[in-house]
N, C-alpha and C positions, 0 to 999 in steps of 0.2 A: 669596343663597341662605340660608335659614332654616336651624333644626336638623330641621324637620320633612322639607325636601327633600334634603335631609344624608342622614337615614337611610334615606331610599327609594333614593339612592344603594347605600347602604351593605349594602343589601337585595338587590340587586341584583349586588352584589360578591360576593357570600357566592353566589349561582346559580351567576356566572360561573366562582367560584374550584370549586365542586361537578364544573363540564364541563370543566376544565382538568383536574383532578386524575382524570378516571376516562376520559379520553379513548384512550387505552390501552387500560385493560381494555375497553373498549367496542369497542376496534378486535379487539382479540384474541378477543373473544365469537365472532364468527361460524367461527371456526375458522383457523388457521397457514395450514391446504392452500388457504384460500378467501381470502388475501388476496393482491392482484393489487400492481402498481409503482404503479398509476393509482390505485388504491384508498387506498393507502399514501401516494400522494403529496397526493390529497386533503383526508386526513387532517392531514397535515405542515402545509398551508395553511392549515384550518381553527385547527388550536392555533396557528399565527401571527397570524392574523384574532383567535380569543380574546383570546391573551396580549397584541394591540396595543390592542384596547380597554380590558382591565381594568388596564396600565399607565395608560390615557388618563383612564379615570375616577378611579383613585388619584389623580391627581394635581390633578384638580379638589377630590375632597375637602377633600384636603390645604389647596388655598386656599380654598377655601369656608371653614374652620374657622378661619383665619385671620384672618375678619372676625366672627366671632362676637366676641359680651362671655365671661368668664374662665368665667361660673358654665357659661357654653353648652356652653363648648368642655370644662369638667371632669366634665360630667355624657355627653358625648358619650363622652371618652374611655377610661369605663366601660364602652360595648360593645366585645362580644366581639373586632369586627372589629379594634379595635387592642390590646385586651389580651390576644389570640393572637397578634398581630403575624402578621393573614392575609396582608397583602403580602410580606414573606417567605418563608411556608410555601411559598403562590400559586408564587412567584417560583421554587422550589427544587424543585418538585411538574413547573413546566413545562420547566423545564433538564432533569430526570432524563426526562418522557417523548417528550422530542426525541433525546434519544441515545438510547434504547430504539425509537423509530423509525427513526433513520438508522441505526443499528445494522441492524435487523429489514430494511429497504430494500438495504442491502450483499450480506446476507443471500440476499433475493430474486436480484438482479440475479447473483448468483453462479451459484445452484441453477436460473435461466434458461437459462443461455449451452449454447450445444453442446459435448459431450464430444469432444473428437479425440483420437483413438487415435494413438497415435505408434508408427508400427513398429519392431518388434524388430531390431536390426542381423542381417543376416546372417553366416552362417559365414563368418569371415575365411577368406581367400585368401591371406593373406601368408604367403611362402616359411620355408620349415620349418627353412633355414640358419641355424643361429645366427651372428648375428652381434654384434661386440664392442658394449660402451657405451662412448660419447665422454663425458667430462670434459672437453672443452674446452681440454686440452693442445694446444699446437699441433706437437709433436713427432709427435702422432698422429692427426691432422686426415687427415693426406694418404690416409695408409691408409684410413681412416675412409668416407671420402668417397669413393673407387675403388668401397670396398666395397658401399657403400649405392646408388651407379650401378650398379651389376650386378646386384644383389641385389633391388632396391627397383625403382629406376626406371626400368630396362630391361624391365621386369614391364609390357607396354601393356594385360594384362587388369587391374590394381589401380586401383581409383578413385583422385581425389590426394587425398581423403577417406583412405582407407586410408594410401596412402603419408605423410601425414601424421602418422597415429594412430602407426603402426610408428618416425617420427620420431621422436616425442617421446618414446616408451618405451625411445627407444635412446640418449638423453642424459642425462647426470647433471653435478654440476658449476657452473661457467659455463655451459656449454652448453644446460644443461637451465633454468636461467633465464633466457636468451636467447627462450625459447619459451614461457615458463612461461605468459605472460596468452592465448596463442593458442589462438583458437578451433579447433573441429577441422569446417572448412569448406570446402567445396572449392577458393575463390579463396585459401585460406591458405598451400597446399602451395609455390606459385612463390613465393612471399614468403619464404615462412620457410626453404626451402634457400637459397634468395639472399642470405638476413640470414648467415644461417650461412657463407657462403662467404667474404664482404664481409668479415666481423668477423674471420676465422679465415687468408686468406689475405691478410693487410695487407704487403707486401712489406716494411716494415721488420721487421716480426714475425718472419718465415722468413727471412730473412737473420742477425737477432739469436740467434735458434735453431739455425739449422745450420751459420751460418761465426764 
């Protein structure tokens, strides 16, 4: 390859680098509300397709110039293309308008999806008894626990959603980090009085306590 088929190269680099760099604004011209995931993605492809050829052709330059004589390659090296160091700019033009697009794409796919409304809890139901908060004492477990059976879970209108929710707000302590990661879901309510019993009524525990 000559100097003469070099520059038509090089000619041609300087296009490619023009539709890399304005590929973006070109997308954003028809308007935010009028671009589509498909539209956006095509796009995304197309600066890939670009950016894989005008690496391709760099790099032919590159040894193209490499079989030139010295005066070839020193009079070459006076255009623009390499005394702006276009592959670079090219290089730095087409990273910024790929994050601008997956960005823009995130974007989309967000402002897509359906809205769920999540409803409002209802007016709690739970019993208007004040009842004590456990610490985790095990002096006061027993009590604790009578109380919460009567109060709580003798209650067959209270979801175990509920019974649950009135659980956790009645522990402080150990107690209340015992439960701390728990979800407040309906298959949680059996578990988590269970944990609570399990940990609290360990027979060596109530015997070291009260005899």
């Amino acid at each position: 390859m000559d100097s003469h088929q070099i520059l038509h190269r090089i000619t041609r680099q300087q296009s490619h680098a023009d539709e890399i760099n304005k590929i973006y604004i070109d997308l954003m011209a028809v308007g935010r509300e009028n671009i589509s995931i498909n539209r956006l993605t095509t796009r995304l492809t197309l600066l890939e397709e670009k950016w894989k050829h005008f690496t391709s052709t760099h790099e032919i330059i590159s040894l193209a110039m490499l079989s030139l004589d010295n005066d070839s390659q020193e009079s070459l090296k006076d255009n623009e293309y390499f005394v702006d160091d276009l592959y670079r700019a090219t290089s730095e033009s087409y990273l910024q308008n790929k994050e601008k697009m997956a960005n823009l794409k995130d974007e989309i796919s967000l402002s897509s999806q359906p809205i769920i409304e999540i409803p409002k809890p209802h007016q709690s139901r739970l019993p208007t008894l004040t009842l004590p908060k456990f610490d985790g004492s095990i002096s006061k477990w027993l009590t604790f626990k009578g109380l919460f059976q009567s109060v709580v879970i003798a209650r067959s209108e209270l979801t175990a959603v509920e019974k649950l929710q009135y659980l956790k707000t009645h522990l402080t302590g150990v107690a209340e980090q015992l439960l701390k990661n728990t979800e407040l879901v309906e298959e949680n309510f059996e578990k988590s009085w269970q944990a609570l019993i399990d940990y609290h009524e360990d027979e060596r525990l109530l015997i070291n306590n009260f005899f």
